[in-house]
LUMLUM-291464 format. One record per atom (N, C-alpha, C, O, CB): residue in one letter; x, y, z. Coordinates in steps of 0.1 Angstrom, whole numbers, plus 5000, padded with zeros to 4 digits. Glycine has a CB too. Example, Ala and Ser with C-alpha at 12.3 -4.5 7.8 and 13.67 -1.06 7.14 Angstrom:
REM residues 2
a513249435078
a512349555078
a513249675078
a514249675085
a511349555090
s512849785071
s513749895071
s512950005079
s513450115080
s514149945057
END
This chain:
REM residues 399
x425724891983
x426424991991
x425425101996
x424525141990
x427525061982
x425725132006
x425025232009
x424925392006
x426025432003
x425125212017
x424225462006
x424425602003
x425025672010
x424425672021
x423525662002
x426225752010
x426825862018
x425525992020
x424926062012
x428325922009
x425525982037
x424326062034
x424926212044
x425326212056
x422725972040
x424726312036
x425526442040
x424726532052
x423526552048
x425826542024
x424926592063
x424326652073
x424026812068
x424326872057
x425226632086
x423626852075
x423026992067
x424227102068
x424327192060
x421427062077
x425127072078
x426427152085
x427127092070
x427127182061
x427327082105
x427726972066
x428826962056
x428127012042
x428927052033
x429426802054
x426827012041
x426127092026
x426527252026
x426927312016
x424127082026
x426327302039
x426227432038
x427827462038
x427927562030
x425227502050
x429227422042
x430027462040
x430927432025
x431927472019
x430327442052
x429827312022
x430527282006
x429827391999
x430327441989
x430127111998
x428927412002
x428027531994
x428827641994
x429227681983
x426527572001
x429327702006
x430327792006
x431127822002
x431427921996
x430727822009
x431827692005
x433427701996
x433527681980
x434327731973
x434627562001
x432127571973
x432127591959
x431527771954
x432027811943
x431027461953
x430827831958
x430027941956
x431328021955
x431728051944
x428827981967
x432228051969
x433928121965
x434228101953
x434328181944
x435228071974
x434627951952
x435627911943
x435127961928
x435828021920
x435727751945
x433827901926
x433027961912
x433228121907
x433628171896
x431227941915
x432828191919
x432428331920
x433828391917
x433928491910
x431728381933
x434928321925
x436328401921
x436628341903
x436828421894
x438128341935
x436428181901
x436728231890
x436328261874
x436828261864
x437228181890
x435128291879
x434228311871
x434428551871
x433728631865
x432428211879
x435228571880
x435628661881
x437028701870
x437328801863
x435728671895
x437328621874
x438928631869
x438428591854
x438728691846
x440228501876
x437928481849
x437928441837
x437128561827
x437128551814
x437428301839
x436128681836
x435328751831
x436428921825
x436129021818
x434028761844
x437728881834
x438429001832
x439329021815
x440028941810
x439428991845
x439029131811
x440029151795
x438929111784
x439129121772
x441829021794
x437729061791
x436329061776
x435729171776
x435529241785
x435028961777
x435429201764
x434729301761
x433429231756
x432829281746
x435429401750
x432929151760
x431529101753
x430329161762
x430229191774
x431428931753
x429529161754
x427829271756
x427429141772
x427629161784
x425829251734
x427029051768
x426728981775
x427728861783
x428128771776
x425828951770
x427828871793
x428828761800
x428528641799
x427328641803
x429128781814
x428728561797
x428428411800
x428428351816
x427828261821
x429628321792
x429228441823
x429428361837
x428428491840
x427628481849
x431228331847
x428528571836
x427128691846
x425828621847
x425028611856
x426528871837
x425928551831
x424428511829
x424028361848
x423028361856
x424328391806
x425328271846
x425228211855
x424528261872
x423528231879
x426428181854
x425628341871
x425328461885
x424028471884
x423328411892
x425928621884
x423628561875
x422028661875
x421028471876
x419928471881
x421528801851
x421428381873
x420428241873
x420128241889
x419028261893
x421428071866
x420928221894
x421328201911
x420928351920
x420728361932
x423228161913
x421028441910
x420228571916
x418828581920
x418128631929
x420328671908
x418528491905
x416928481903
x416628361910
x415428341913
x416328461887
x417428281914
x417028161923
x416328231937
x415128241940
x418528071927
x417528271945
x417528341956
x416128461958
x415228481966
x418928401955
x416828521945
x414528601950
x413428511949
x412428531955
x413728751936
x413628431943
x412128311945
x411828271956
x410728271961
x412028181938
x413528191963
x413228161976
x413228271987
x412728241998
x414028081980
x413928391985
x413128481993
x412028542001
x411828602012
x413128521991
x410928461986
x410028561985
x409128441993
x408228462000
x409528631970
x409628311988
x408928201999
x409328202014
x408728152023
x409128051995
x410528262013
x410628242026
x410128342037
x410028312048
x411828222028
x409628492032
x409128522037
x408028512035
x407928622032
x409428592038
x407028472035
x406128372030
x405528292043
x404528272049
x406828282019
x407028232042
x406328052053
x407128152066
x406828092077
x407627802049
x407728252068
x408128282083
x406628282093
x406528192101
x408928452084
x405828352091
x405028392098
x404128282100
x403528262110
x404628512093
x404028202090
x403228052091
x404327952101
x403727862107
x403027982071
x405427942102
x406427852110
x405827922123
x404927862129
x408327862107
x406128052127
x405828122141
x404528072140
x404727962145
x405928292142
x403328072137
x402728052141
x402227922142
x401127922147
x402228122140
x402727802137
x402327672134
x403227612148
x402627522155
x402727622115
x404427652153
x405327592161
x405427652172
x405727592182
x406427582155
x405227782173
x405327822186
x404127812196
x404127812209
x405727962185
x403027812188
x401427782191
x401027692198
x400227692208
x400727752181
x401827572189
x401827422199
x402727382211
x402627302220
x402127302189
x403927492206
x405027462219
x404427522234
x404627462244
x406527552215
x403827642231
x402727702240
x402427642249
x402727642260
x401727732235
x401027562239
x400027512244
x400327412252
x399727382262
x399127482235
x401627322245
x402127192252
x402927212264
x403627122269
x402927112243
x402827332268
x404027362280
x403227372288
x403327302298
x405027492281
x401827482286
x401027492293
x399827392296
x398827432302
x400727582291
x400027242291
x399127132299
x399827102311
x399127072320
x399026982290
x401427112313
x401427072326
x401227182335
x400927302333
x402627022329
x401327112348
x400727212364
x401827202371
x402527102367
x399227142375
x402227262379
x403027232390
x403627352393
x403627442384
x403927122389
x404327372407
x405027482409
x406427432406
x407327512408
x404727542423
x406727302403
x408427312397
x408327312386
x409427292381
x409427202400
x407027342375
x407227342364
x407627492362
x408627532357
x406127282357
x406527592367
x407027712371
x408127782373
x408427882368
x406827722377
x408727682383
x410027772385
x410727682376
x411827742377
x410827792401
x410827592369
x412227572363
x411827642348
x412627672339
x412827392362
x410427642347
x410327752336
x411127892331
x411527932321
x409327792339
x410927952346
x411528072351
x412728092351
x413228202347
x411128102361
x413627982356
x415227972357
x415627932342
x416627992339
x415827852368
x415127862334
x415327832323
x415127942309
x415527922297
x414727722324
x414228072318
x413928132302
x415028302311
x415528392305
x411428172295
x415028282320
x416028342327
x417328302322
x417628392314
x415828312339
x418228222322
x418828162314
x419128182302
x420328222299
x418328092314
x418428172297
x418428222283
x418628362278
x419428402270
x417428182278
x417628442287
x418028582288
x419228612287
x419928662278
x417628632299
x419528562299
x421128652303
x421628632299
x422328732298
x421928652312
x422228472288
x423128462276
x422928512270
x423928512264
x423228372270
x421928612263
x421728632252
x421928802251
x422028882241
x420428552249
x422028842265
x422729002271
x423628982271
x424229062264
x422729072284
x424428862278
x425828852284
x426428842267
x427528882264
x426228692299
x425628792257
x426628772246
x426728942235
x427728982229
x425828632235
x425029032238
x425029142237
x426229222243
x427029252234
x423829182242
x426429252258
x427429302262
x428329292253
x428429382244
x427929262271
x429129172254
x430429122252
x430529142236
x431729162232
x430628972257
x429529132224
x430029162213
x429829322207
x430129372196
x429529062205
x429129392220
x428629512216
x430629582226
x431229632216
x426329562225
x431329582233
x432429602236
x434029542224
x435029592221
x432229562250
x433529432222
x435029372215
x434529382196
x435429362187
x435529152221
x432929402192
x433129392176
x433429512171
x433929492160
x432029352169
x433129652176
x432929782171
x434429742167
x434529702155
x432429932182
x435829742175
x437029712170
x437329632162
x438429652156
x437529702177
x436629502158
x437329382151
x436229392136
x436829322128
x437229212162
x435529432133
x434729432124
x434829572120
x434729662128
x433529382128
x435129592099
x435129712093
x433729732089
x433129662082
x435929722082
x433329832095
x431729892088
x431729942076
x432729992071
x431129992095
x430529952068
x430030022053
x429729892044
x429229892033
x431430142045
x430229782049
x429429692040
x428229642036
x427829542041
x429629612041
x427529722025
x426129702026
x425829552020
x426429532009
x425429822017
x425029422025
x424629352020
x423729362009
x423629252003
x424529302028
x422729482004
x422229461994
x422829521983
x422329511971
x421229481996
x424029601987
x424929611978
x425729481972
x426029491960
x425629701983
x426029391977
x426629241976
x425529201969
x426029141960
x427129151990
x424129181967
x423329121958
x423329201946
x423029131936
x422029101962
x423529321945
x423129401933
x424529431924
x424529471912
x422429541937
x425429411932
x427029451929
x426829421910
x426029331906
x428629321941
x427529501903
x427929461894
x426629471883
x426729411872
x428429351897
x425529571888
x424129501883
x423629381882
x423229351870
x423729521874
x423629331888
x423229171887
x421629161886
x421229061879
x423829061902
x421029201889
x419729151889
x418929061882
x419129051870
x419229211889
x417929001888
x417428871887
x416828891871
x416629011867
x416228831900
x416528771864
x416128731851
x414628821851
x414228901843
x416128551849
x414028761862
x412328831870
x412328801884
x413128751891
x410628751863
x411128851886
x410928851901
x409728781903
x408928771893
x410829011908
x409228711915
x408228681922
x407828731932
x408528731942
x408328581924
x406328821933
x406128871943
x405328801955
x404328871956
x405728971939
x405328731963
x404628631974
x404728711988
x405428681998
x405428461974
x403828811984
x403228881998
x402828752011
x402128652010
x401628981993
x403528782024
x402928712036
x401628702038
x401028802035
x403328762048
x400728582043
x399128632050
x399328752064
x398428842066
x398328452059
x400228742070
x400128872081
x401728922082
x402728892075
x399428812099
x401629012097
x403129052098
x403828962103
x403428852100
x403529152105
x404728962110
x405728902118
x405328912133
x405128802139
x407128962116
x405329022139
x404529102151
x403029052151
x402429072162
x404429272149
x402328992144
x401028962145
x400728832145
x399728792151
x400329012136
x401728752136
x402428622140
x402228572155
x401328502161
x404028642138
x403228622159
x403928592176
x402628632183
x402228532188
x405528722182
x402028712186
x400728742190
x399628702188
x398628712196
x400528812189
x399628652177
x398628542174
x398828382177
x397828302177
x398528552160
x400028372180
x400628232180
x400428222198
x400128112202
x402528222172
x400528322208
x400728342223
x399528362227
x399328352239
x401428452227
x398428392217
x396828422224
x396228252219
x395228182223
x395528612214
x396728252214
x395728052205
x396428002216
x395527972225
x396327952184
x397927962221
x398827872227
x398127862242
x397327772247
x400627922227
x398527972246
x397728002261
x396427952265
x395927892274
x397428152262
x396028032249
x393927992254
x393627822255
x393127762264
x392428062236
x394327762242
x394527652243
x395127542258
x394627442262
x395327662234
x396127612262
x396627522274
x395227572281
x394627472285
x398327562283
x394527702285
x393727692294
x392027632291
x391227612300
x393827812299
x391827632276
x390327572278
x390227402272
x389327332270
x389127682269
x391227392270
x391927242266
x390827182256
x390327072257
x392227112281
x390527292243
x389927202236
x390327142225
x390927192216
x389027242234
x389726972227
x390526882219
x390426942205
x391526972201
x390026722219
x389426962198
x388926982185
x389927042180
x390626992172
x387627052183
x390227182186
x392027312182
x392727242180
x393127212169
x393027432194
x393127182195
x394727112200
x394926992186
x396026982180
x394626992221
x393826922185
x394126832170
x394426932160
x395526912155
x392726732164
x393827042155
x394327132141
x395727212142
x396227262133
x393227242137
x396127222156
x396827322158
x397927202155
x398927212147
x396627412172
x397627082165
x399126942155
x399126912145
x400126862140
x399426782158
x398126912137
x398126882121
x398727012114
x399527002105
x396526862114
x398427132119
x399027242111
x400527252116
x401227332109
x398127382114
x401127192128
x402527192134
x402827112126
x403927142120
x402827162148
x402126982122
x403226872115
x403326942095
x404326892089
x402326652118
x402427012087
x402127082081
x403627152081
x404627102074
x400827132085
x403727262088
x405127352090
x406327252090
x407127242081
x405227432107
x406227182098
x407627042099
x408127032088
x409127072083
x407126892102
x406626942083
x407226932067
x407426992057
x408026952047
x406826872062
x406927102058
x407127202049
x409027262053
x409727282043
x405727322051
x409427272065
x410927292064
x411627192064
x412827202067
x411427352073
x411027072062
x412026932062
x412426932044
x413426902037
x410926742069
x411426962041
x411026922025
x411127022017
x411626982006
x409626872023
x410927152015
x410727262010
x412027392014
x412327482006
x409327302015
x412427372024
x413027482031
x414627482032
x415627542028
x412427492045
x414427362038
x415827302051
x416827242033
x417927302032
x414927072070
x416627162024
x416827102012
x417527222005
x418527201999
x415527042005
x416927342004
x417127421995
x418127511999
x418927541990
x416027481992
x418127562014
x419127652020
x420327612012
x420427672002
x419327632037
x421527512014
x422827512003
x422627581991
x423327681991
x423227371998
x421927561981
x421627591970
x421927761973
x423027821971
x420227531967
x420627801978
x420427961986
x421828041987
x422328131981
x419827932006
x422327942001
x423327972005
x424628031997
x425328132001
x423327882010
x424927911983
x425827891973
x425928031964
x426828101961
x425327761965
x424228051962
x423828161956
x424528261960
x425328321953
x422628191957
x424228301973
x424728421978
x426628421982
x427128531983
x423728451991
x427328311983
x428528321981
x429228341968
x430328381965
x429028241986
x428028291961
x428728281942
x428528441944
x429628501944
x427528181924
x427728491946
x427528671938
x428828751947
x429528841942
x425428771941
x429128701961
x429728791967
x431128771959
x431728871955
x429628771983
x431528681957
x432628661954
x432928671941
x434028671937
x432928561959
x431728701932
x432228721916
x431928941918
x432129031909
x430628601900
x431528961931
x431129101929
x432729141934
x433229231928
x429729171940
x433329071944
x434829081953
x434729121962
x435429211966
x435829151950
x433529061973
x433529131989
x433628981998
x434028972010
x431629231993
x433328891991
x433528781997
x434328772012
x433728772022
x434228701986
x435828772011
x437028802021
x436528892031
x436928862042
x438328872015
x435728992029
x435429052041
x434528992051
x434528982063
x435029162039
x433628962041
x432628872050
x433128782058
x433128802070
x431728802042
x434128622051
x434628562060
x435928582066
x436528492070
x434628462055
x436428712069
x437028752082
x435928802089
x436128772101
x438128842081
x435028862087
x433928892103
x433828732103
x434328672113
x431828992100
x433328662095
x432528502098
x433828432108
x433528372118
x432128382079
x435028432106
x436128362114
x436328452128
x436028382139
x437828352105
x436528562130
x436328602140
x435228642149
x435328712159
x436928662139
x433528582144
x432528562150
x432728462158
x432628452170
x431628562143
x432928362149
x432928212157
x433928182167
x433728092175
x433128092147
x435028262167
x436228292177
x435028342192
x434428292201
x437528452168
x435228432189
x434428522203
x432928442207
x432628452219
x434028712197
x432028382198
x430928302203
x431428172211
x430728152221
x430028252192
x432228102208
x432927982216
x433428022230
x433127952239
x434127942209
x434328152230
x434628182240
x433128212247
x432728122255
x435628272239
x432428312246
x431228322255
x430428172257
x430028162269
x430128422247
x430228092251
x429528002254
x430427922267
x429827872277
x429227932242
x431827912267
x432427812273
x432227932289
x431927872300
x434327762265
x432328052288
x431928122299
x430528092302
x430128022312
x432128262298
x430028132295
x428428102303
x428127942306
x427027932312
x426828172291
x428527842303
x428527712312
x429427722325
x429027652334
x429027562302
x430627802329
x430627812342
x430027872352
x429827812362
x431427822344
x429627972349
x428428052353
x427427932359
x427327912371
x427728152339
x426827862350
x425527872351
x426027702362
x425227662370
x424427882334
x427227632359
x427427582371
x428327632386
x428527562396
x427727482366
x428727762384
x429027842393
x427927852406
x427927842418
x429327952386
x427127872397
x425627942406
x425127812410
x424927802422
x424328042396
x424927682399
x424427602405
x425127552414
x424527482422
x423927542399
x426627562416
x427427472429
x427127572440
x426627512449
x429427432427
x427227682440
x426827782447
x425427742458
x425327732471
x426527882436
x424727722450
x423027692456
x422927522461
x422427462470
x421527722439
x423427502453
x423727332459
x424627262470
x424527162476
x424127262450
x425527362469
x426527372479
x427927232474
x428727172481
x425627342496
x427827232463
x428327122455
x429627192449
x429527312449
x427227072443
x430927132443
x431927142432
x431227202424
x430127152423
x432527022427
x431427312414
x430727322404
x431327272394
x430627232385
x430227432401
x432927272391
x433827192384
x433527042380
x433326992369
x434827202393
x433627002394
x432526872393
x431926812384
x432126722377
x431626882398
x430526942387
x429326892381
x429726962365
x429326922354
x427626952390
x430227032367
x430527062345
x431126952340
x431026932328
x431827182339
x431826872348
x432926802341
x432026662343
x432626572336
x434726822348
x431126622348
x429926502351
x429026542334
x428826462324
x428426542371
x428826662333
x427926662323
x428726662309
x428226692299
x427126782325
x429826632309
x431226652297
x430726512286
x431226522275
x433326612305
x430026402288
x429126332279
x428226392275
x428326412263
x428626222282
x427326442279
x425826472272
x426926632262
x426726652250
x424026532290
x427826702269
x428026772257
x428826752245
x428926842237
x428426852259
x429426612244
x430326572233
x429326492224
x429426492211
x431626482239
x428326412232
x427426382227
x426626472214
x426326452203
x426826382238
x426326602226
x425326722218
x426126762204
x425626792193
x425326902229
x427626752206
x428526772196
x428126702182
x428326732170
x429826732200
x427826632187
x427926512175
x426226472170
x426126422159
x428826332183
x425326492176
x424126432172
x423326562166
x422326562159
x423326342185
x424026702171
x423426852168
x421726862174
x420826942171
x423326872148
x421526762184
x420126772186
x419826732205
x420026622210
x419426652174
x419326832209
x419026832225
x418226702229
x418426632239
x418026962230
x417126672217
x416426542224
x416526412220
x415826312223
x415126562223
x417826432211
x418526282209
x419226232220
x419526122223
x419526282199
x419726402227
x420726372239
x420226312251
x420726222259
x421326492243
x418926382252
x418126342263
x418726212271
x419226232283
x416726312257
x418726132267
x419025982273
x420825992285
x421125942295
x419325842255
x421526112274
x422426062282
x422726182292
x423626172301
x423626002273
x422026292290
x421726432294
x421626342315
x422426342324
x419626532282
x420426282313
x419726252323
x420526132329
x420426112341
x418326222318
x421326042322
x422125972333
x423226062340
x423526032352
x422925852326
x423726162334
x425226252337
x424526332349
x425326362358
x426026382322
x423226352351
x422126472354
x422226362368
x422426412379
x420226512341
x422126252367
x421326152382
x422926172389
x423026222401
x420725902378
x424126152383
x425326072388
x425726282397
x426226302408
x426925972370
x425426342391
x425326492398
x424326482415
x424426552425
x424226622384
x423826392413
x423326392425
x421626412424
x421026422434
x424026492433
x421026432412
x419726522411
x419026392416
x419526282414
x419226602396
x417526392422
x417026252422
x416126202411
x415726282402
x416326242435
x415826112411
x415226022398
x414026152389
x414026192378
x414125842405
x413226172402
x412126252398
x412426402390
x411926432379
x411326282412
x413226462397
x413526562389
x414326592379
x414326712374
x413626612394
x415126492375
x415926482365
x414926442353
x414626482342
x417226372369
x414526352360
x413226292345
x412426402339
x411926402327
x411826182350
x412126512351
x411026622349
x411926722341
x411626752329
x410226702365
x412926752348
x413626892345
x413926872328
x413426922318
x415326932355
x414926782330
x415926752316
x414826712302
x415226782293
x417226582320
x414026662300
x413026672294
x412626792285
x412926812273
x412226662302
x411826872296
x411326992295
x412527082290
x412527152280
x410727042309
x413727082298
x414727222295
x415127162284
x415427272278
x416227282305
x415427052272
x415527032257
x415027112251
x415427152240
x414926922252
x413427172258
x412327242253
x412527392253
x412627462242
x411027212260
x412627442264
x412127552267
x414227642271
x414427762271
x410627522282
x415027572274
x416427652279
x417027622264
x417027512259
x417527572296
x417327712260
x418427772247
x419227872247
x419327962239
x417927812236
x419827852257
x421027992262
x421627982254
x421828092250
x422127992275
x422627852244
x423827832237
x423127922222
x423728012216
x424327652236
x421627842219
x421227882205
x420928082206
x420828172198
x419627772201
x420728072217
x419828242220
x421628322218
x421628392208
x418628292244
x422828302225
x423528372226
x424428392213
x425028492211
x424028342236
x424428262202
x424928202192
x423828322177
x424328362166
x424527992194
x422828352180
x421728442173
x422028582177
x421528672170
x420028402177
x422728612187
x422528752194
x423728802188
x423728912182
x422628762213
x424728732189
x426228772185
x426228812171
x426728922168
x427228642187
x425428692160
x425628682150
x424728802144
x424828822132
x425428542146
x424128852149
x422828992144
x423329102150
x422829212149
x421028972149
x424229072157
x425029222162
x426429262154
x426829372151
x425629212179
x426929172152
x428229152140
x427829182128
x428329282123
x428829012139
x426729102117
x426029172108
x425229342108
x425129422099
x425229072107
x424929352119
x424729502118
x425829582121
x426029662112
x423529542127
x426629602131
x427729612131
x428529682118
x428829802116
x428129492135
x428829532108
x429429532097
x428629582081
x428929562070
x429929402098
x427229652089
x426429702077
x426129852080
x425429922072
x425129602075
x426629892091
x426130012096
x425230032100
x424830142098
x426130092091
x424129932109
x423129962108
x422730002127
x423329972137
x422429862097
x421830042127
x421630102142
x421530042153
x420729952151
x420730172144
x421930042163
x421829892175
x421630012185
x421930132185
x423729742179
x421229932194
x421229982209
x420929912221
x419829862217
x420430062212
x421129872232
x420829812246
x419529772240
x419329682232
x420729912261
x418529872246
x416829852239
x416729732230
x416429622233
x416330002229
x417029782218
x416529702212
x417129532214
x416429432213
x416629752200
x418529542216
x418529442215
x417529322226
x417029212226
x419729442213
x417929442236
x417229412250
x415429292246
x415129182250
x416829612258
x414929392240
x413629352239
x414029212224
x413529092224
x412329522236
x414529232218
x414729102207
x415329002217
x415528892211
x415929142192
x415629012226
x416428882233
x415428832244
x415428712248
x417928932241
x414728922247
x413228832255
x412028822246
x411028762251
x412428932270
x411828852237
x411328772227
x411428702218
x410528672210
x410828792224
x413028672218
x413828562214
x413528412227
x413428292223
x415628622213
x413528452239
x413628332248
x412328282246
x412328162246
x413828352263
x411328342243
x409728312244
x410028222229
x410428102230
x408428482243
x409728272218
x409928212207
x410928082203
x410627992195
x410228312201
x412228092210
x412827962207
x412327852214
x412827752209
x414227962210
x411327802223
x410927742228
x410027642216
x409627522219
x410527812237
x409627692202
x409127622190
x410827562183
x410827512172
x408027762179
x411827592190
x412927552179
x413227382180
x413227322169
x414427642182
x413627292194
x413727192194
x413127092184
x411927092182
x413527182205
x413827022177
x413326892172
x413226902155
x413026812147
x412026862179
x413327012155
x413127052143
x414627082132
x415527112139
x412227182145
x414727072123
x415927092115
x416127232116
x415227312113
x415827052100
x417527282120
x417227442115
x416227512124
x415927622121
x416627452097
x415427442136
x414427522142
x414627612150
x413727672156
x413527452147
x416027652154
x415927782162
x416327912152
x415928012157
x417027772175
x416827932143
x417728002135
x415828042124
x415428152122
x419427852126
x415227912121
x414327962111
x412928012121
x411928052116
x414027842099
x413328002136
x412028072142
x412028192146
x411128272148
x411628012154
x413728202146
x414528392148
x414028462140
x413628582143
x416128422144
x414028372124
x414128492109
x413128602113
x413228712109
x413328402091
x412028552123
x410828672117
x410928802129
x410328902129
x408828582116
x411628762138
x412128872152
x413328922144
x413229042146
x412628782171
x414428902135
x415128952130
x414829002122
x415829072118
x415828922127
x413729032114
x413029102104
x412629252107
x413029372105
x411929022100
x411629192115
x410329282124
x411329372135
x411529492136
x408929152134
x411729302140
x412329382153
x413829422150
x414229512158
x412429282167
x414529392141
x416129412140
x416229472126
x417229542126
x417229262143
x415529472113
x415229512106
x416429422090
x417029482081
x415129652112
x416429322093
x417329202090
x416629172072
x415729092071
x417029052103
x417129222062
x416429132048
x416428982048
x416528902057
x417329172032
x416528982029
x416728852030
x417828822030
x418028722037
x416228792021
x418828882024
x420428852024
x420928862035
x421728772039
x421328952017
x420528982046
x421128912060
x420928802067
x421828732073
x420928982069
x419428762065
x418928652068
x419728542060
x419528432065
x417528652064
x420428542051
x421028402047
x422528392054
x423028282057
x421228402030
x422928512055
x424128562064
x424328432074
x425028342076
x423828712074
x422628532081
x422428452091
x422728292098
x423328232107
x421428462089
x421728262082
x421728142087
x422928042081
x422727912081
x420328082085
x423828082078
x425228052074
x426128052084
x427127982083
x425728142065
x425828122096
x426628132105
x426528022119
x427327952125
x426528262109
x424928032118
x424128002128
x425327822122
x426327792127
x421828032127
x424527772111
x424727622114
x425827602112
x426127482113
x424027522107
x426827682108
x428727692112
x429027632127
x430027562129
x429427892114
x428227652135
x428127642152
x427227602160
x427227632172
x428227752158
x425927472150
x425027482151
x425527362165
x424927372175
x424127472137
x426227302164
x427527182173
x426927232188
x426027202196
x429927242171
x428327372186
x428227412197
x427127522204
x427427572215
x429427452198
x426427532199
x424827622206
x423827492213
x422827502221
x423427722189
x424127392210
x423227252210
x423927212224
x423327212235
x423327132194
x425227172222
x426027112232
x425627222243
x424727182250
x427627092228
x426027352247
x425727442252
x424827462259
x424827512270
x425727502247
x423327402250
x421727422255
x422027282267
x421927292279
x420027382238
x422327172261
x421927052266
x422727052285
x422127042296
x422626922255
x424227082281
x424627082294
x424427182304
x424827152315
x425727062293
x424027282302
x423027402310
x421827372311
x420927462313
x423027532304
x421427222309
x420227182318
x420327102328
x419427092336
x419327122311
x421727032329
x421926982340
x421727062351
x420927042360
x423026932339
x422827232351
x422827282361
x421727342366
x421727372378
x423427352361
x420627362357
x419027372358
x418627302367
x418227362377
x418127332348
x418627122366
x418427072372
x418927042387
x418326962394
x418327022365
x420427122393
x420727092402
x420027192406
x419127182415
x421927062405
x420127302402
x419727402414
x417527372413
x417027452421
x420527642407
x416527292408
x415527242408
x415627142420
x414627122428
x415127202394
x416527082422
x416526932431
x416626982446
x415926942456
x418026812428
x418027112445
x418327152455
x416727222464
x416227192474
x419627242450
x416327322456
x414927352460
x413927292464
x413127322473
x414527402453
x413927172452
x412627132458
x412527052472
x411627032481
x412027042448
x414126992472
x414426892484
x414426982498
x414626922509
x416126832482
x414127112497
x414327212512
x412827232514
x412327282524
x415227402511
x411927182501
x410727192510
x410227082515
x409227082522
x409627252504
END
């Protein structure tokens, strides 16, 4: 027989729902004792002490992922030449931008109302005194900020002095990172994850959390299903084409995206839906490819929402600005996420740290939410490369 083999989306929501279920009744069963020491606390504080170990690794491997993945994504963008690599560069991180404002706007106007503030998340780890059995302290090799800048001066220099000797260490140290979140990282998150629903829910904040978490995913769906008309609005617009049409041509490659959670599995069928639109052979092959790579409007707007809702619901300080500048160096950075398990969500962690001021507990928030919807940010990326590609065909064909 074969093995039932479980996707990272059905671990992380069994993780959730057992972590509730434990935490409430390991709550209930703790009520009307008078004993020194709890038996289910002790459980709790186990999974407390879990969670700071992987913390302390995970901040740890952030700054090593940024710079092991974004380095090579860099460098590999910048071996090709061309002026349509250029501009679909440009439309594509453009793109991404604007989703990732247009999702700023829209949850910076409808969450202030739908979300209660004062919930401190490091109050939800400590609730109750819980603290860990011990601690591990695993200081980073650099910052987060020195990361990304270090990862953008190697990538660059690399595409421009093309030396083989780097370009080989810089893929041994990419496949290095890989495996280290295939094997080390990506395995452990449920566990993580479990951790932090067991404590919320034996502390009794649980319920609040998953009413922000149900009415996040409410309002991100809707933005996403807007920003794919948009982005074939504009492209029927410039093409002079149905844009209805061409959304509803690309309605495989996104049911597809639904189901496989991955842009460059889709590829194959991205690029037949991409030809029958009208694009010609050449540039469909070129565009659809590349935008797997480099366009993440669905994943960028799906990260923006979810770190404005968490601050939001923690009190913590937001503004245009900032988010402004976290969302163009979110477009730069997700370009290391494709292909990878978890690779846009764990290339965020270290811009949500550094720039948004995100722990570890928000960070698990995080990434609890992220792969809730990990579906639809994927489907999203994929079929907003079609319209990439019309309005690339349309251009290049006028010269």
């Amino acid at each position: 027989m074969k093995k039932l083999k479980l996707g990272l989306l059905p671990k992380i929501l069994i993780a959730i729902v057992l972590g509730i279920g434990l935490g409430l009744a390991f709550e209930y069963f703790n009520q009307g004792h008078t004993w020194e020491t709890s038996p289910y606390e002790i459980v709790v504080r186990t999974f407390v002490t879990i969670n700071g170990i992987f913390s302390q690794f995970l901040g740890f491997a952030i700054p090593l992922i940024i710079l092991g993945l974004v380095t090579k994504a860099i460098a590999d963008i910048g071996n090709k030449a061309g002026k349509m690599l250029l501009i679909t560069v440009l439309i594509a991180y453009g793109s991404t931008v604007f989703a990732g404002l247009v999702s700023y706007m829209t949850g910076a106007s409808l969450f202030p109302s739908m979300i209660q503030t004062g919930t401190k998340l490091t109050e939800v780890t400590e609730a109750e005194a819980l603290i860990p059995f011990f601690e591990v302290n695993i200081p980073p090799l650099m910052g987060v900020m020195t990361a990304l800048v270090l990862s953008f001066t190697l990538g660059l220099g690399l595409a421009s002095t093309q030396n083989e000797t780097l370009i080989k260490v810089t893929h041994g140290f990419e496949e290095i990172i890989v495996k280290t979140i295939k094997t080390a990282i990506i395995p452990v998150l449920p566990l993580y994850i479990f951790g932090i629903f067991l404590n919320m829910a034996y502390a009794g904040t649980v319920f609040s959390i998953l009413n922000v978490f149900i009415r996040i995913i409410g309002i991100i769906f809707l933005i996403h299903i807007g920003i794919l008309l948009l982005q074939f609005c504009i492209a029927g617009a410039i093409a002079r084409k149905n844009p209805f049409k061409l959304l509803w041509n690309m309605m495989p490659a996104y049911f597809t995206a639904l189901g496989t959670q991955s842009s460059a599995a889709t590829i194959p069928v991205t690029l037949e839906q991409t030809r029958k639109n009208g694009v010609s052979e050449g540039v469909a092959g070129f565009c659809i490819p590349l935008c797997a790579t480099i366009h993440m409007s669905g994943s960028t707007l799906k990260i923006v929402a979810c770190a404005l809702a968490l601050m939001i619901m923690q009190g913590m300080p937001y503004s245009f600005g900032m988010f402004a500048g976290f969302i163009c160096m979110l477009g730069i950075t997700m370009v290391a996420a494709p292909g990878v398990p978890g690779g846009a969500i764990m290339a965020s962690l270290g811009l949500l740290s550094g720039m948004l001021g995100f722990d570890a507990d928000a960070q698990a928030l995080m990434i609890a939410l992220y792969i809730a919807m990990d579906s639809f940010g994927t489907a999203c990326n994929v079929t907003g490369d079609g319209a990439i590609a019309v309005i690339i065909d349309r251009i290049t064909d006028k010269k």
